[in-house]
C-alpha positions, 0 to 999 in steps of 0.5 A, spaced: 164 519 531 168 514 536 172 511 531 172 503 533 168 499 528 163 493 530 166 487 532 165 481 529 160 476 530 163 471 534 164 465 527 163 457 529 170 456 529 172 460 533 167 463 538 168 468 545 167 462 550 172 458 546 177 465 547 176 465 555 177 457 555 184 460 552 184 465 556 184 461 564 188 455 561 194 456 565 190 457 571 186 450 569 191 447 567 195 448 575 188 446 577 186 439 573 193 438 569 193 430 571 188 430 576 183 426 572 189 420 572 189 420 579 182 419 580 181 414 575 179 407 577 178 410 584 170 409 587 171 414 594 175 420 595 180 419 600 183 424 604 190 423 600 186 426 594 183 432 599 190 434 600 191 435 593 185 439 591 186 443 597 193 445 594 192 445 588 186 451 589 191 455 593 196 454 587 192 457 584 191 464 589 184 462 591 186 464 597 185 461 604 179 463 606 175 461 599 179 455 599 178 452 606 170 453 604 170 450 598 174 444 601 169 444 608 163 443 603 167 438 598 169 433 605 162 434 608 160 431 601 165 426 600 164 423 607 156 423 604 159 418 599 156 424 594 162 424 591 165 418 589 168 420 582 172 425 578 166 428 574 162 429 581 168 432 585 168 437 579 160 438 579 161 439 586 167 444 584 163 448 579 157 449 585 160 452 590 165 457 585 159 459 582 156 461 588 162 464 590 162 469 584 155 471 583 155 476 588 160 480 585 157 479 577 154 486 576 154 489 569 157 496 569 151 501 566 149 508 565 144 509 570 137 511 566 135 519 567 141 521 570 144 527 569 150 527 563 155 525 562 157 519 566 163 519 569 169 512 570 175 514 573 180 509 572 186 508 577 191 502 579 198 501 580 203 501 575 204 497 569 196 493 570 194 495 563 190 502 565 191 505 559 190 499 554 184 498 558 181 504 557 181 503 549 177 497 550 172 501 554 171 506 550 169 500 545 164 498 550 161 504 550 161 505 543 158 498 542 153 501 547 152 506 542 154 511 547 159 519 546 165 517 549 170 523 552 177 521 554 181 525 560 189 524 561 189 525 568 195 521 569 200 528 568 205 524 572 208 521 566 209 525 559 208 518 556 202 517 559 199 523 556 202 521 549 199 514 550 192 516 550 191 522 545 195 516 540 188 512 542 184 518 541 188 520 534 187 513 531 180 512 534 177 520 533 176 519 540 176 526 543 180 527 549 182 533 553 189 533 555 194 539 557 201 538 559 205 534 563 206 537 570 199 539 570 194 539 576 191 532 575 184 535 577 183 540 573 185 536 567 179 532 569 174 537 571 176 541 564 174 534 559 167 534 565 166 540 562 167 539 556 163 531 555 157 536 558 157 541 553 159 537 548 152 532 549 158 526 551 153 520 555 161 518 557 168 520 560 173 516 562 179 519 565 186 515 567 189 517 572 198 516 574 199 509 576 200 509 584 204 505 588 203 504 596 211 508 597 207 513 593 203 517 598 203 525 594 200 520 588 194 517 593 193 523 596 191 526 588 186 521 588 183 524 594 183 531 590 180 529 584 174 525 588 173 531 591 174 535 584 169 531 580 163 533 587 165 540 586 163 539 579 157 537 580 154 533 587 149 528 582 153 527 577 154 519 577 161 516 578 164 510 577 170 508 580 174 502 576 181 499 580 184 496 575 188 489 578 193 485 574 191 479 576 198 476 576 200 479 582 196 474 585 194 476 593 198 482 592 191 484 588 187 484 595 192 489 599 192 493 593 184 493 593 184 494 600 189 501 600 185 504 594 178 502 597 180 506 603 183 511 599 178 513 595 172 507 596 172 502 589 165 501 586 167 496 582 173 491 579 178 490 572 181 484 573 188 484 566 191 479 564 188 473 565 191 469 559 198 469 562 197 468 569 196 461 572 193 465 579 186 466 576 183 464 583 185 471 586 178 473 582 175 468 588 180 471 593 178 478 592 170 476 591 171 473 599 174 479 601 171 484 599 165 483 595 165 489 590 162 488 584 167 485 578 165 489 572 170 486 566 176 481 565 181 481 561 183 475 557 187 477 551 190 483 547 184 483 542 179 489 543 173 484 545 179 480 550 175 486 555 170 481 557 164 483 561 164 478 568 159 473 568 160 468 574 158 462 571 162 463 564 167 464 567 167 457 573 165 454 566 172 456 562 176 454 569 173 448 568 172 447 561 165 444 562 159 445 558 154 445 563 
């Protein structure tokens, strides 16, 4: 039995939207920190105070692109005299980010009579929080009263593997794992077989950290896809690339090399709490438009948060709209 107990229910004092508001404060903070006392006593939005949001929006990593279409909407809007105050401009703000992200919210779920167990194959560069993050996926499973099965694909580093059978020693999680140097694919077609005959719904499988210099690492991701087809061709996969949201616009190229490497079906931002560069998540949903499954806003194991668009735009903001 996956041994994770039930989380908490959220108490009054401190709830889990009260968390993700912590969770974006450094990126809230680059954007707003002052701005209200730049508007104040003002009745129109002059072109000085436009310059501002735009500078402070590409700060804070929402890219060019998302930056210039929020701003084309807020300037049309301004020179309309819709906007004419602080809390219009942040209305206005909040519109045009939600419109942006609703795209990219799609909850990661088990399809319904598919053929078990379902697969999740981790992957990303080093030092994105990989592992960690599989432990709190696997509580989501479990939240989900889901059988869950870990494979330490990641034979690259003997750590990793260690790391992972810690997980499952302390969480009575089964995982498949063999020693250090092993062929990656085989260790995963070995937990797909043993999910199988074990009734597991879940398999989650890391995989070695890859690094765009590192071509015989992306090359194993090739195999391991193929691998998992040999297994079985309907059996469902899902692949999560895991981003660390501080490396900002770094984020994009790395999506963009592991999704022509492999193709991503969806996203895990980390990290959020201790980054100010929140906004390459609307950097990646223009760019890409592959669905954002979770965020990460803290080490707690329900810090791994399933992506909502309008609690999300509402923790930057800090509104209760």
């Amino acid at each position: 039995m996956f041994g994770f107990k039930k989380q908490k229910r959220e108490s009054d004092t401190d709830s889990l939207f009260q968390r993700m508001r912590r969770g974006l404060q450094k990126t809230r903070i680059g954007l707003f920190d002052g701005l209200s006392d730049i508007f104040s006593g003002k009745t129109t939005i002059e072109a000085q105070h436009l310059e501002e949001i735009e500078s402070r929006l590409l700060m804070a990593d929402l890219g060019i692109e998302s930056t210039s279409k929020i701003m084309d909407i807020i300037t049309k809007e301004a020179k309309r005299n819709r906007i004419n105050t602080f809390d219009e401009l942040v209305a206005c703000l909040r519109e045009q980010m939600i419109k942006m992200l609703l795209p990219v919210q799609s909850e990661l779920e088990i399809p319904l009579n598919s053929k078990a167990p379902f697969a999740v194959l981790v992957i990303g560069v080093n030092g994105v929080g990989k592992t960690t993050t599989i432990g709190k996926l696997a509580n989501h499973f479990y939240q989900l009263d889901k059988k869950v099965l870990l494979a330490a694909g990641d034979t690259f580093r003997a750590a990793a593997i260690e790391q992972l059978q810690s997980w499952g020693d302390q969480n009575k999680v089964p995982v498949i794992a063999q020693q250090h140097g092993s062929d990656s694919s085989a260790v995963i077609y070995d937990a797909l077989e043993s999910a199988r005959a074990r009734d597991c719904d879940v398999v989650i499988a890391d995989t070695a950290g890859r690094l765009h210099n590192k071509d015989n690492l992306m090359e194993e991701l090739k195999k391991i896809r193929r691998t998992i087809s040999k297994f079985d061709p309907e059996l469902k996969l899902e692949i999560l690339l895991v981003l660390d949201a501080g490396t900002g616009q770094n984020a994009i190229s790395q999506l963009r090399l592991f999704n022509e490497i492999i193709g991503v079906t969806g996203i895990i931002l980390t990290k959020l709490d201790g980054t100010a560069k929140g906004g390459v998540t609307f950097a990646l949903a223009q760019a890409f438009n592959i669905p954002i499954r979770f965020i990460g806003i803290g080490e707690q194991m329900n810090d791994l948060r399933i992506f909502d668009a309008t609690e999300f735009v509402d923790a930057l903001l800090e509104t209760d709209k």
